[in-house]
C-alpha positions as CSV (number, residue, x, y, z in Angstrom):
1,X,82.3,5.6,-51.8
2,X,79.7,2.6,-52.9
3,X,78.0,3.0,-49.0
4,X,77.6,6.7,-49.6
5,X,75.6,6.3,-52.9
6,X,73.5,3.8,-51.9
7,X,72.7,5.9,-48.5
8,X,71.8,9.1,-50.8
9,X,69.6,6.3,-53.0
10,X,67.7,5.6,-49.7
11,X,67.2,8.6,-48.7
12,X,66.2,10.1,-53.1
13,X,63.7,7.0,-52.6
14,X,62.5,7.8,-48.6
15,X,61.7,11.4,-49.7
16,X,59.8,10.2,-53.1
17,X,57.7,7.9,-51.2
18,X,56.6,10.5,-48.4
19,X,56.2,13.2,-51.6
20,X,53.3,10.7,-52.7
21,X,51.7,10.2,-49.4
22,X,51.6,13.9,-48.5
23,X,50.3,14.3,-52.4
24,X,47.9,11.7,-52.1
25,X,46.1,12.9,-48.8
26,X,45.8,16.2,-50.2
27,X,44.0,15.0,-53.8
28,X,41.8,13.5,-50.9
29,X,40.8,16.7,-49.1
30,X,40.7,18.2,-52.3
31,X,37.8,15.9,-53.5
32,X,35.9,16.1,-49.9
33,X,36.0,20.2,-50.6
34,X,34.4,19.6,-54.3
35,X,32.2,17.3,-52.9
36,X,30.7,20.2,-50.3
37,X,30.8,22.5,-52.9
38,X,28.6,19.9,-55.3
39,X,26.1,19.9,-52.1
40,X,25.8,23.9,-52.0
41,X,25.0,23.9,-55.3
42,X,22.3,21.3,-55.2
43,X,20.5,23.1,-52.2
44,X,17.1,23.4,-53.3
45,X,16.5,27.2,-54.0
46,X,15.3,27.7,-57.3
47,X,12.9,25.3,-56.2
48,X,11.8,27.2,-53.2
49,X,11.7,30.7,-54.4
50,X,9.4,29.1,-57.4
51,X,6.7,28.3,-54.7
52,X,7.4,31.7,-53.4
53,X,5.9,32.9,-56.8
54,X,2.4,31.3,-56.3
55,X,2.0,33.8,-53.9
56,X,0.9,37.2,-53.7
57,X,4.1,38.7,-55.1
58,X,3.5,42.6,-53.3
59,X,5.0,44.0,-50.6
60,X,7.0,41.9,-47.9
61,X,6.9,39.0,-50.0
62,X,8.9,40.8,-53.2
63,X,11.4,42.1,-51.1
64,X,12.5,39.1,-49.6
65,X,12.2,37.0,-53.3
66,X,14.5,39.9,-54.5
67,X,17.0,40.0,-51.7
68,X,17.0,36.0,-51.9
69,X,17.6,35.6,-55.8
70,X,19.8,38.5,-55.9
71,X,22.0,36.4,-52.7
72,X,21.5,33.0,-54.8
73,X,22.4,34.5,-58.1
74,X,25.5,36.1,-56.2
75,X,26.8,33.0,-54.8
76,X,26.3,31.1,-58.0
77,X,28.1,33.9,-60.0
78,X,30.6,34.5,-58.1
79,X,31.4,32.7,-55.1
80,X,31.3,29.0,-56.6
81,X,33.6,30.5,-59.3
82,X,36.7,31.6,-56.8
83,X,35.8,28.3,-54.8
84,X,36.7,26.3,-58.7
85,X,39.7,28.3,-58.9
86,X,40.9,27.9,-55.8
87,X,40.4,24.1,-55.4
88,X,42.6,24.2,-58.9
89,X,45.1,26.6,-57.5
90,X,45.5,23.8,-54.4
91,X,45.9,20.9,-57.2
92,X,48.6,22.8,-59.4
93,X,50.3,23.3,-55.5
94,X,50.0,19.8,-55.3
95,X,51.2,18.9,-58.6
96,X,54.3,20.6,-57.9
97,X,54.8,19.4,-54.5
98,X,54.5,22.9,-52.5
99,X,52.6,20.9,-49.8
100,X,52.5,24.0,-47.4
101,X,50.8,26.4,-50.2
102,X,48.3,23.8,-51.1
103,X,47.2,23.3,-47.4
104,X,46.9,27.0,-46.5
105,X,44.6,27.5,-49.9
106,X,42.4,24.0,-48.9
107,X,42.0,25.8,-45.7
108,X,40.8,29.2,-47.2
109,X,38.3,27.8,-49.4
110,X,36.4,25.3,-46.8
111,X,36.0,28.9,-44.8
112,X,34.7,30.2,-48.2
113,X,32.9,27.0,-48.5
114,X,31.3,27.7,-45.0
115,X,30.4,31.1,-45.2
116,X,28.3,30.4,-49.1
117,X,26.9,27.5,-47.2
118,X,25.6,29.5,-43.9
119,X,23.8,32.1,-46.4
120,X,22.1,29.4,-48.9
121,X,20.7,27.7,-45.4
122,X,19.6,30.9,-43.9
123,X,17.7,31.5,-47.1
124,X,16.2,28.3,-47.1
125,X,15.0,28.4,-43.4
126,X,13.8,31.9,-44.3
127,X,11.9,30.7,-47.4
128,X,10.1,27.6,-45.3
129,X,9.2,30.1,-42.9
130,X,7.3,32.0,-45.1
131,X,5.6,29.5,-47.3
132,X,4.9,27.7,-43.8
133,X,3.4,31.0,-42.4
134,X,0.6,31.4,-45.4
135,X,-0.2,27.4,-44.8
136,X,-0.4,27.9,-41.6
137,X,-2.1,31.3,-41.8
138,X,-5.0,29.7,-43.4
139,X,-5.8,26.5,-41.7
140,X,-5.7,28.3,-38.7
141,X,-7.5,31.7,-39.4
142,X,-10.1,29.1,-40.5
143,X,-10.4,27.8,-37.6
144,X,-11.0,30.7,-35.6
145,X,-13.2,32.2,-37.8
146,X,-15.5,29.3,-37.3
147,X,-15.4,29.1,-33.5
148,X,-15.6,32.8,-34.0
149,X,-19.2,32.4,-36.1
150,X,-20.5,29.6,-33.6
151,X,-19.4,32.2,-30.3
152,X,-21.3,35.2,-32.1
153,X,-24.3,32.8,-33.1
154,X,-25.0,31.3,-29.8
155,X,-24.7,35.0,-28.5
156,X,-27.6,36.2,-30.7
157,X,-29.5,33.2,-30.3
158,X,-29.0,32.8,-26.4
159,X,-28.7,36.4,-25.5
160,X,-30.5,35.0,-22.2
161,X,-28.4,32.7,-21.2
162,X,-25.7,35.1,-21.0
163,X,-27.4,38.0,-19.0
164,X,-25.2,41.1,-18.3
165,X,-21.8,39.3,-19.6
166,X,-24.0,39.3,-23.0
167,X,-22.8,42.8,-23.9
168,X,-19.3,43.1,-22.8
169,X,-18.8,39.6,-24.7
170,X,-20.3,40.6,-27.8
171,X,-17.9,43.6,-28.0
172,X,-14.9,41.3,-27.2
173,X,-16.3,39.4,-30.2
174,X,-16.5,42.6,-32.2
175,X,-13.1,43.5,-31.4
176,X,-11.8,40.6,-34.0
177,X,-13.7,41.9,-37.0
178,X,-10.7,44.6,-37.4
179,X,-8.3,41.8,-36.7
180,X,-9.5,39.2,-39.6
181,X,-9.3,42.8,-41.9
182,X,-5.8,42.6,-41.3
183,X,-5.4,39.8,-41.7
184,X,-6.7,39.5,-45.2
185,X,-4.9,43.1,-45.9
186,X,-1.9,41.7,-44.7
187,X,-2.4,38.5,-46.8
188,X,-3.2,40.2,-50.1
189,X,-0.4,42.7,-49.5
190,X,2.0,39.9,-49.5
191,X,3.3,40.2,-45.8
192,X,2.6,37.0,-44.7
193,X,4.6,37.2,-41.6
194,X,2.9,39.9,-40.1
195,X,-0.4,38.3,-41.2
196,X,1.3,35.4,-38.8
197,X,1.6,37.4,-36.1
198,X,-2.0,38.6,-36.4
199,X,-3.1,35.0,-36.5
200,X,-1.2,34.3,-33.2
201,X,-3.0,37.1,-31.8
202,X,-6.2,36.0,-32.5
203,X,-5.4,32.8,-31.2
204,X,-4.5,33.6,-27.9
205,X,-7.7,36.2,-27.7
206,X,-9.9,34.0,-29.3
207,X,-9.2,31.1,-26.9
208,X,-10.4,32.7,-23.9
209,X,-13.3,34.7,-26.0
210,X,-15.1,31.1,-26.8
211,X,-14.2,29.5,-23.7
212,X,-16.0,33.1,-22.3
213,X,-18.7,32.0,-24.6
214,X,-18.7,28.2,-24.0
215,X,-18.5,29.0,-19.7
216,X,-20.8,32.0,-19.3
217,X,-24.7,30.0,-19.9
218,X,-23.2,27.3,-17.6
219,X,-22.3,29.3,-15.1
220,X,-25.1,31.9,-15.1
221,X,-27.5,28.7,-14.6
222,X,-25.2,28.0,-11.9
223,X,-25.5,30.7,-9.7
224,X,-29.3,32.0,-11.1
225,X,-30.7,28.6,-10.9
226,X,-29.1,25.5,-10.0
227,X,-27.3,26.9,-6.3
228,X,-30.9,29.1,-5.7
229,X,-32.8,25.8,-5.8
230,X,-30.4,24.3,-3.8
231,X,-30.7,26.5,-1.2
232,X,-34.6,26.9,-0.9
233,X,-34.5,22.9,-1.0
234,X,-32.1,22.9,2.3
235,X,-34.0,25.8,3.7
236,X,-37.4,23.5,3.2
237,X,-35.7,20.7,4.3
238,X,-34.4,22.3,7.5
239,X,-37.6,24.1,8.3
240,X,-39.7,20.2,7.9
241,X,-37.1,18.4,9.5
242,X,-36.8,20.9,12.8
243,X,-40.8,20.9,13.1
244,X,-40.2,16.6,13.8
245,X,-38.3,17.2,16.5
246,X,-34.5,17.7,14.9
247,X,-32.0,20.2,16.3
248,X,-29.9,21.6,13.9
249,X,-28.6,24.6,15.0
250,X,-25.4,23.5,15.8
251,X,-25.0,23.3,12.0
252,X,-25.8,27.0,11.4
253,X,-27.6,26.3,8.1
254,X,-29.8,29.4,7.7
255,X,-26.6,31.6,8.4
256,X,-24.7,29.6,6.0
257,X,-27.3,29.7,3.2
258,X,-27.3,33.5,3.6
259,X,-23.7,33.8,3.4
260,X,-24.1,31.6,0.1
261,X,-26.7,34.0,-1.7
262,X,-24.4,37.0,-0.8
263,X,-21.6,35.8,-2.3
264,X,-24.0,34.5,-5.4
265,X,-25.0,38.3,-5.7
266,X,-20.8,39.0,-6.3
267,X,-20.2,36.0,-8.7
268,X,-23.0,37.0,-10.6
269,X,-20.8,40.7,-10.9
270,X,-17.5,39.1,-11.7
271,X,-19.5,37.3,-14.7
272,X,-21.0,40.3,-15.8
273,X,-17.4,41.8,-16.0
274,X,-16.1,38.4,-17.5
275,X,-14.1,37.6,-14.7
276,X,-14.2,33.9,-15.1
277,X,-11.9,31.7,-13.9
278,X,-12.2,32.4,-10.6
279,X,-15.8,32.4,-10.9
280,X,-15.7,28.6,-12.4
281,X,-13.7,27.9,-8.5
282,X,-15.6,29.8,-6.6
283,X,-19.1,27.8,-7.9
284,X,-17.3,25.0,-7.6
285,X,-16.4,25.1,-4.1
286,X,-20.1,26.5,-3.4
287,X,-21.4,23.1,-4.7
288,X,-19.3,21.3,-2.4
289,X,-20.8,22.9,0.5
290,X,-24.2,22.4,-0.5
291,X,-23.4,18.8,-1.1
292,X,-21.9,18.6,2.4
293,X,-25.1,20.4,4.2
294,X,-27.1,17.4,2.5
295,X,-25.0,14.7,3.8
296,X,-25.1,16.2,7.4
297,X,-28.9,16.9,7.1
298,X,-29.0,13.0,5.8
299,X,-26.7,12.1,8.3
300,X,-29.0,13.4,11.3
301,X,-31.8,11.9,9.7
302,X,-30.1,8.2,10.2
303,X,-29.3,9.0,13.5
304,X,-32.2,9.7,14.4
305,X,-33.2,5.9,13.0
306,X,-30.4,4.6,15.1
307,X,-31.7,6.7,18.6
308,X,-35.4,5.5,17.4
309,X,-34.5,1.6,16.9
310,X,-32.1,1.4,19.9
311,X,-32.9,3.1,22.5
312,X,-35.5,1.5,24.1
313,X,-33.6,-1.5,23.6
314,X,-30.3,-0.2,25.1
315,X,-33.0,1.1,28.4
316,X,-34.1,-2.5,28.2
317,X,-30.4,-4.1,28.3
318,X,-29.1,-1.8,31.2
319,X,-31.9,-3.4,33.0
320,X,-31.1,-6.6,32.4
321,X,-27.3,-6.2,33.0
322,X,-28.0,-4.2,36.1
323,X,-29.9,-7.2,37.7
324,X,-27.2,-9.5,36.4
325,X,-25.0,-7.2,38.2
326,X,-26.5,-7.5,41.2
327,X,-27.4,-11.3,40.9
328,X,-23.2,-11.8,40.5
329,X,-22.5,-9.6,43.3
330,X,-24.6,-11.9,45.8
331,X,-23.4,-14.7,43.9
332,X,-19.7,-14.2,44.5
333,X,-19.9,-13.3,48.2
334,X,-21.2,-16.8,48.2
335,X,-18.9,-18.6,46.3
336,X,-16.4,-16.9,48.5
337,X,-17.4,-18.8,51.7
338,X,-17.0,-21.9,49.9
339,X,-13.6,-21.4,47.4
340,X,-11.1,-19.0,47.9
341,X,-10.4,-16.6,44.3
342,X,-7.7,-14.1,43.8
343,X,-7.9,-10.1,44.3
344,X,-8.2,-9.3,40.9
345,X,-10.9,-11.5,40.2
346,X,-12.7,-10.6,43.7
347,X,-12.6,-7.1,42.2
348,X,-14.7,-7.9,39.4
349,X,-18.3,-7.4,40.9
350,X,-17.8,-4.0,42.8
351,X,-16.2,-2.9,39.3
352,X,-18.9,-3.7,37.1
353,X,-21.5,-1.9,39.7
354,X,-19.3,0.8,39.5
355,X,-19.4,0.6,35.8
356,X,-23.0,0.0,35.5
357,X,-23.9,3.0,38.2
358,X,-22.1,4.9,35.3
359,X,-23.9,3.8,32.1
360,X,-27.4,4.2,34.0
361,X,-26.4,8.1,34.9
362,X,-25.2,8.4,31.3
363,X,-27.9,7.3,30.0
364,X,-30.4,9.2,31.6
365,X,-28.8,12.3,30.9
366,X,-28.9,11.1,27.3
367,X,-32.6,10.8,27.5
368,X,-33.0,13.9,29.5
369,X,-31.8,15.7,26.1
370,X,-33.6,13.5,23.8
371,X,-37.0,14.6,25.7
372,X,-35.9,18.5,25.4
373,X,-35.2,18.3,21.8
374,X,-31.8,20.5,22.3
375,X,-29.5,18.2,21.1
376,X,-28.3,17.0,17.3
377,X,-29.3,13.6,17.1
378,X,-25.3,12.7,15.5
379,X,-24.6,14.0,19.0
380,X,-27.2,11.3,20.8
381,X,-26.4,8.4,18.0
382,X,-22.2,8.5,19.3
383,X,-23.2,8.6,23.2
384,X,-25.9,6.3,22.6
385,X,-23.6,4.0,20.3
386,X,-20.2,4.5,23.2
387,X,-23.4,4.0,25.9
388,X,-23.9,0.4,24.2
389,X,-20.4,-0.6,23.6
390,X,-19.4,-0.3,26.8
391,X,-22.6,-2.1,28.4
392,X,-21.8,-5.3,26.2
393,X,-17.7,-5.1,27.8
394,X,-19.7,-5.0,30.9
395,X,-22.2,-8.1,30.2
396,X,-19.2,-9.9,28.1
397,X,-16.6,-9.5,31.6
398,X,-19.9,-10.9,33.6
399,X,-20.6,-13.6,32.0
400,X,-17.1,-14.8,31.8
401,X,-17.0,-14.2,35.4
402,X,-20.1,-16.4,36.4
403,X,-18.5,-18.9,33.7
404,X,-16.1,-18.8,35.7
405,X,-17.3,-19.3,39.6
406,X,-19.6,-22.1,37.7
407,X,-16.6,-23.9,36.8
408,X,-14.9,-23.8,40.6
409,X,-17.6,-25.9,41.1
410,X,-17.3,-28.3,38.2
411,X,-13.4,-27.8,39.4
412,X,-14.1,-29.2,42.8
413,X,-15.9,-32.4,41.5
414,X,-13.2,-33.0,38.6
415,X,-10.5,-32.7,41.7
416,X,-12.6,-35.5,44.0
417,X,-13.1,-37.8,41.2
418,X,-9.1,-37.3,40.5
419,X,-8.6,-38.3,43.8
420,X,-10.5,-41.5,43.6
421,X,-8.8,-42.5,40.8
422,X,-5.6,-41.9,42.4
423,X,-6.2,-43.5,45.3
424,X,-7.2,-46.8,43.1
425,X,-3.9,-46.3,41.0
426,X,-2.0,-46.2,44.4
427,X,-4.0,-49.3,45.5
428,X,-3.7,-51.2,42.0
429,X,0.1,-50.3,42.5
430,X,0.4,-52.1,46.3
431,X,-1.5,-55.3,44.6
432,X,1.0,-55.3,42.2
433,X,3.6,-55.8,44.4
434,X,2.1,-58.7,46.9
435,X,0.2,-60.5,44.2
436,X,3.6,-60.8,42.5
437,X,5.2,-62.7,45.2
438,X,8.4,-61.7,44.9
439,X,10.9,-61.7,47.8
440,X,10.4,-58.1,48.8
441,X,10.4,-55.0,48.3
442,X,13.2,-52.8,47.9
443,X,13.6,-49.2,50.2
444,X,13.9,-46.7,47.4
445,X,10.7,-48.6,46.2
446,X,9.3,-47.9,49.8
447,X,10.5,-44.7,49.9
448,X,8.8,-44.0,46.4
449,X,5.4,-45.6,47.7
450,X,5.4,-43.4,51.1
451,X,6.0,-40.1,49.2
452,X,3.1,-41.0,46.7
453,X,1.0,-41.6,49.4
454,X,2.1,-38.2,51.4
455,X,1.6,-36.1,48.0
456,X,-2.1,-37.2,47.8
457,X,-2.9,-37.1,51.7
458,X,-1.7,-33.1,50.7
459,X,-4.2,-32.9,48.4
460,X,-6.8,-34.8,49.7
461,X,-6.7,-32.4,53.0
462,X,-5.8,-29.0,50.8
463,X,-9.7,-30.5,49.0
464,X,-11.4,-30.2,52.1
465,X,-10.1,-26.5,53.3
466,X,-12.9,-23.8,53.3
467,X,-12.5,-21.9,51.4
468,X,-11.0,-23.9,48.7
469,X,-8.2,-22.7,47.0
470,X,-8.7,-24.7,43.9
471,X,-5.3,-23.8,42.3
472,X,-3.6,-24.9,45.1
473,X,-5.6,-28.4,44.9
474,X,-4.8,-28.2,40.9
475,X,-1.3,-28.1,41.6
476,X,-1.1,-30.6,44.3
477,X,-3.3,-33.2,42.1
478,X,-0.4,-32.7,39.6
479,X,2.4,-33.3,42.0
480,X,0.4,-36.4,43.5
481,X,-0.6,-38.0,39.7
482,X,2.9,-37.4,38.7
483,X,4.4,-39.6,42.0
484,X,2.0,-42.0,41.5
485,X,2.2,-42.6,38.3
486,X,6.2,-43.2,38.3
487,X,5.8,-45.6,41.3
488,X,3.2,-47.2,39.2
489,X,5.8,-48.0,36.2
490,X,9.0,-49.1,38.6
491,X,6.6,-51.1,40.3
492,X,5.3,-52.5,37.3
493,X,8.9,-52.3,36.1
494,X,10.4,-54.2,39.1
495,X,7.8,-56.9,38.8
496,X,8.4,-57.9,35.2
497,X,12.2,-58.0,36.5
498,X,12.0,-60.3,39.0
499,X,9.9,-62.6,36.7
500,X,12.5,-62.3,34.2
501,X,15.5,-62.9,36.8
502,X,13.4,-65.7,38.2
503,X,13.3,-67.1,34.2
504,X,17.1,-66.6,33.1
505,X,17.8,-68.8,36.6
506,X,15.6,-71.2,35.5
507,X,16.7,-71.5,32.2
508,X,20.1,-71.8,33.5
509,X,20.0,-74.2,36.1
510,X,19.7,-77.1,33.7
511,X,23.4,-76.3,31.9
512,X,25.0,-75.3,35.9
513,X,26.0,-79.1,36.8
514,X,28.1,-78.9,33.1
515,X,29.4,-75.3,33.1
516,X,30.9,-74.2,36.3
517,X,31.4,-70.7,35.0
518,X,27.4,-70.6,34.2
519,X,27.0,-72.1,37.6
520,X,29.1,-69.1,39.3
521,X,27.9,-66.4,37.9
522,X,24.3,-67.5,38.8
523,X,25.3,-68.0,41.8
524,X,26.3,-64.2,41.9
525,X,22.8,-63.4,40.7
526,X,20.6,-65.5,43.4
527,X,23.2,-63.8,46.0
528,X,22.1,-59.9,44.3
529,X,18.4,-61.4,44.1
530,X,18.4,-62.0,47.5
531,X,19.6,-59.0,48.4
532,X,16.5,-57.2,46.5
533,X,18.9,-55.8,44.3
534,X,16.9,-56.7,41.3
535,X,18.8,-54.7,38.7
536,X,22.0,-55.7,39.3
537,X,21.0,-59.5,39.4
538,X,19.1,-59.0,36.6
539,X,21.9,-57.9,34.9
540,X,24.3,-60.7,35.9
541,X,22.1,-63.3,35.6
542,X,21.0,-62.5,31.6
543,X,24.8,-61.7,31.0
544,X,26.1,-65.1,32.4
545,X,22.9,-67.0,30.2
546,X,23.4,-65.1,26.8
547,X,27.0,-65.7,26.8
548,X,26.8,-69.3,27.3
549,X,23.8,-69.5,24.1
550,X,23.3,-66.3,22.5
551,X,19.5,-65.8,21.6
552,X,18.6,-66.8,25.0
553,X,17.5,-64.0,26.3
554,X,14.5,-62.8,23.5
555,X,12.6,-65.9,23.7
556,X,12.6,-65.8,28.0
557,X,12.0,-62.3,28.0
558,X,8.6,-63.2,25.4
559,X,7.5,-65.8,28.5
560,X,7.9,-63.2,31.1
561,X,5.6,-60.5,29.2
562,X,3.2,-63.0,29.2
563,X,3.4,-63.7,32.4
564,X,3.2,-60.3,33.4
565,X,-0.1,-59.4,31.9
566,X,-1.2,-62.3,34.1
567,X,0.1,-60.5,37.7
């Protein structure tokens, strides 16, 4: 019985404690709904429509103050009062635990709560719109009254300057004076919002009015003036430059001038009707072109500086390549009797005659139209220049030719003196061997010898074929200084051994009586020496000595360099 009591206890005090959360979270919604309700009411309204007083109170303006205090005075009446009641309806709900009645009330009044709030901020954004729209209204309409005064008073005073666009622009200019009427009609009336779309209006008009009026002088100078002086300048220009001898008709100026005053006669028209902005392109594009017929009338003026300054010079250098040319021709036929050259290289003279034959035709044919005064000179200035380029490839690849058959020459010598000192190496090498005394010469070393003499007979008889191919004697040189140098060293090498073998024996013939293993291996060596197998006694002989006294062999092998600088 005593388990079922406490159970119910549990449960009395489980349902208690949830009573109080559920109660609590709702006081809380309940103070977050007063709280928006605190914020409607403090919206700024009263304050608003006040401002909405300081102006003209007639017309568009009244209505909307009315409908807007009427609304505010409607909300603050009524609606707030049914929101009170029913956020105390939702706390007596509360107080009494009928959670479910209490949540569908809270929900009622935030949708009440909502709807007052959507209408207080649509009057507010109605309100700045129309106290914006007379601020607005004015500093604007200012504005373009006084771009509008500046546009009619450089009119008057520069009726010139506009020429026929002067009367269709002054009645575009006239056409605001009903506009600003309107305005001010509008303005005293109270309907400041369709005073604001009047301003807009004139806005838009008035921009492109005093741009009109800004543009027009500009571009009337343009085409009346500034392009007309242009053109009889070029025309001038053209007419002095052709009686000094320049062809220009390939440039079609005159026709192109003409074109340019014709459609000068139309753009004058399209300003006339106010058509500007293409007009502003179209002048534009006009002053490129006459800035481009001065750079091509500038440009045949330095060529004809370059034709003037170089062509006698260029006549004067085809000369003076053409005897080079002919001067290497005989000189090559010559040099072949004596030295042999490759195909390519033969080539060279008949090419550059070929080449030469070219650039004289060329040229005369450029001179031909520089005496008939039928050609641009920009036409004469690129052949002339291509004529000149191509004559210094011409001298440059003879020159380097000649350099060239020169040094076969210098070649030849170079080779003959490398033989000599060949032959003295070879010699030097064969003294080296007898002077030393030693107790002969070994076959490989022989062998060695013979084919360092063979490889220099070579090139000593490949130096006296006719004609001489020098990179055959080049390459035969190499192979013979190559043999003779590496007999050169094993000679030179063999010699210091057989001194050094010659040294150790010495050395160790004064321990041979005492140590009969010293004694036998030299004996081995003197056997190998006799033999002329230098190495290998070489070998045995400084093995047996430096392991009987360790050292030895550094302080022998100081004696026989020393010796060896003596052979």
């Amino acid at each position: 019985m005593m388990e079922y009591i406490i159970i119910a206890v549990i449960i009395l005090l489980a349902i208690i404690i949830i009573g109080f959360m559920f109660r609590k979270k709702h006081l809380a919604e309940i103070e977050r709904l007063e709280q928006l309700k605190l914020q409607i009411q403090n919206k700024p309204i009263l304050e608003e429509l006040t401002k909405v007083k300081q102006l003209n109170m007639n017309g568009q303006t009244e209505e909307m103050f009315e409908r807007w205090r009427n609304v505010w005075t409607e909300i603050m009446d009524v609606h707030i009062p049914k929101i009170d009641a029913s956020l105390y309806d939702a706390e007596e709900a509360i107080n009494r635990f009928r959670f479910g009645k209490a949540t569908k009330i809270e929900q009622e009044t935030e949708v009440k709560i909502d709807n007052v709030d959507k209408d207080m901020n649509g009057i507010l954004v109605e309100l700045a719109e129309l106290i914006g729209s007379d601020e607005k209204n004015r500093n604007e309409i200012d504005l373009i009254q006084e771009k509008y005064r500046r546009a009619r008073k450089n009119l008057l005073a520069h009726q010139h300057s506009y020429g026929a666009a002067a009367a269709p622009l002054e009645k575009k200019l006239e056409s605001f004076i009903p506009m600003f009427d309107e305005y001010e009609k509008l303005t005293t009336e109270g309907n400041y919002l369709k005073a604001r779309e009047i301003v807009i209006s004139l806005s838009t008009e008035g921009e492109e009015a005093f741009l009109l009026a800004d543009d027009i002088p500009s571009l009337l100078a343009d085409v009346h003036n500034k392009i007309p002086s242009y053109i009889a300048e070029l025309r001038q220009g053209k007419s002095e430059m052709e009686e000094q001898s320049y062809y220009l008709g390939h440039l079609e100026l005159t026709l192109q001038l003409d074109e340019i005053e014709e459609e000068l006669a139309v753009l004058e028209e399209n300003i006339a009707q106010l058509e500007i902005a293409q007009t502003k392109i179209a002048v534009e594009k006009i002053k490129d072109r006459i800035d481009s017929f001065y750079e091509l009338l500038e440009k045949e003026v330095e060529a004809k500086h370059y034709v003037d300054e170089f062509q006698i010079d260029t006549e004067r250098h085809l000369e003076v390549v053409a005897r080079d040319t002919q001067e290497m021709e005989e000189e090559s036929r010559y040099v072949q009797h004596s030295y042999k050259i490759s195909e390519s290289e033969a080539a060279i003279p008949k090419a550059c005659k070929e080449k030469m034959e070219q650039l004289a035709q060329r040229y005369d044919l450029l001179r031909t139209r520089l005496e008939e005064d039928q050609s641009a000179y920009s036409s004469l200035q690129e052949e002339l220049m291509h004529i000149r380029e191509d004559l210094s490839i011409v001298d440059s690849t003879q020159n380097d030719f000649m350099t060239a058959l020169k040094n076969l020459r210098v070649e030849e010598t170079n080779a003959n003196a490398k033989v000599e000192q060949l032959k003295r190496k070879l010699q030097e090498t064969d003294r080296i061997l007898h002077k030393a005394n030693i107790p002969g010469i070994p076959e490989d070393m022989d062998v060695r010898l013979e084919e360092a003499e063979e490889h220099l007979f070579v090139a000593m008889q490949t130096l006296r074929e006719v004609p001489l191919n020098m990179k055959l004697v080049d390459n035969y040189l190499e192979q013979a200084e190559k043999s003779i140098d590496d007999v050169h060293d094993k000679a030179v090498e063999m010699v210091e051994n057989v001194l050094l073998i010659e040294r150790i024996i010495q050395y160790g013939n004064r321990y041979r009586k005492s140590n009969q293993q010293l004694d036998a291996k030299l004996g081995e060596a003197e056997e190998s020496f006799r033999q002329l197998r230098y190495s290998k006694a070489l070998e045995e002989a400084a093995t047996a000595v430096e392991n009987f006294e360790p050292g030895s062999m550094k302080r022998i092998e100081v004696l026989v360099k020393e010796d060896a600088w003596n052979i």
